[in-house]
N, C-alpha and C positions, 0 to 999 in steps of 0.2 A: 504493500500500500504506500509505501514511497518513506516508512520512517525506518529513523536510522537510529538502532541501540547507540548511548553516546555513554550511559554507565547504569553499573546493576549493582547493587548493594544490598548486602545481608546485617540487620543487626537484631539483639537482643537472644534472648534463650528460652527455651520454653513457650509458655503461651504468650508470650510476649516479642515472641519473633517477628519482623519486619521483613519483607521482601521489597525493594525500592527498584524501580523499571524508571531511568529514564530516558527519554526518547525523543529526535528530534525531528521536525520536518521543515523544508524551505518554505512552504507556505504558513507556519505555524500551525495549530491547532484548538479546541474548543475544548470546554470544560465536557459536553459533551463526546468528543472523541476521545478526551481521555476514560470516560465511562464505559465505552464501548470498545475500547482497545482494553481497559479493564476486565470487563467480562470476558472476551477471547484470550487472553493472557489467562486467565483465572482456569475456565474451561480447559486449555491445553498443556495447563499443567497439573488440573485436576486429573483430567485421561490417562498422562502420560505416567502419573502418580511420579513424580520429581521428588516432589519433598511431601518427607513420609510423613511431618510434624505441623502441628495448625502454626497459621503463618497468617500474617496481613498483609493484605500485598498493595501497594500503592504504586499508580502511573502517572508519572508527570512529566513535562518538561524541564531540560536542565535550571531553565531561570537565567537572569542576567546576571546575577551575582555569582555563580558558580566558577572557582578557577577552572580555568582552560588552562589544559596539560599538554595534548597532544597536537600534532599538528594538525591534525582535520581539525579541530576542536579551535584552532586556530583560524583557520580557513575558512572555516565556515563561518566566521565572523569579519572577513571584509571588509571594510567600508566603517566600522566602529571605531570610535575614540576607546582606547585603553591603556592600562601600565602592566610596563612588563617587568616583572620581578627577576634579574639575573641572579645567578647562582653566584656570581661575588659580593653580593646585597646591594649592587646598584640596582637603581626601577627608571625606567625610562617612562615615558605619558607620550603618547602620540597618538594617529592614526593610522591604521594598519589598513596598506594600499594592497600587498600582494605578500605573495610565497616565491622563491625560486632557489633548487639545489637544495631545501630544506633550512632555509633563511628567510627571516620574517624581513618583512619591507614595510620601514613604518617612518611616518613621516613625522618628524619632532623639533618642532620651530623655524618650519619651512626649510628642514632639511632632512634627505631622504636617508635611512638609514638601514643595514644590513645585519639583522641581527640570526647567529646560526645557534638551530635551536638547541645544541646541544648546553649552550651557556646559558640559557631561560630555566627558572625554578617551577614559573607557572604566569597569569596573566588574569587581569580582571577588565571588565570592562566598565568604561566610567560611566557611571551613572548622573 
C-alpha cells in the first residue's frame, strides 16, 4: 500500500507489553489509516500467532520530533530545516537540499555543505 516500516519497537513485560509499528508514507496519513492498518497489522499477526504473549500494539507515524538515524530517514526529509548532531558534538542547523555518495547536503548560512554520514550521531528537524 505504498508504506514504508521506518521502526518497530518492543517495550514492557508481561501484560504490559507494547508493540510500537511505525510507518511512513509520502503522502502522509489519517488517524483513520492508522486504525485500519491497525487492525491488518493486529489480524496478521494474530494468524500468524508471532507473539505468543498479550501485547498492545500501537501504529503511528514517526512524528516530527523523532531522531532521524539513517539515511533514508534522512532522505526522506528533503527540503526541511534541521540540526544535525555530529558525533564530535558539533550540531550544525541548516536545510537539507540533497544526498550524494552517502553525504548529506545541507545548506547552512547560505552555504552548501557536505556532511558524510558516517560522522552524524542523528538529526532533528526544527520545528
Amino acid at each position: 500500500e505504498g508504506y514504508e516500516l521506518v521502526e518497530l519497537k518492543e517495550t514492557g513485560h508481561g501484560r504490559s507489553r507494547k508493540l510500537s509499528i511505525f510507518l511512513y508514507h509520502p503522502n502522509g496519513f489519517s488517524i483513520g489509516d492508522c486504525a485500519r492498518l491497525s487492525r491488518r497489522i493486529s489480524d496478521l499477526l494474530d494468524t500468524e500467532d508471532i507473539i505468543k504473549t498479550r501485547y498492545f500494539l500501537e501504529v503511528s507515524s514517526p512524528g516530527l520530533d523523532r531522531k532521524l538515524e539513517t539515511l533514508r530517514d534522512f532522505t526522506r526529509n528533503i527540503g526541511e530545516t534541521m540540526t544535525v548532531f555530529k558525533k564530535d558534538g558539533k550540531n550544525l542547523e541548516g536545510k537539507l537540499i540533497g544526498e550524494k555518495d552517502k553525504h548529506l547536503i545541507l545548506i547552512v548560512d547560505d552555504e552548501k555543505i557536505l556532511i558524510p554520514m558516517n560522522e552524524i550521531s542523528y538529526g532533528k528537524i526544527t520545528i
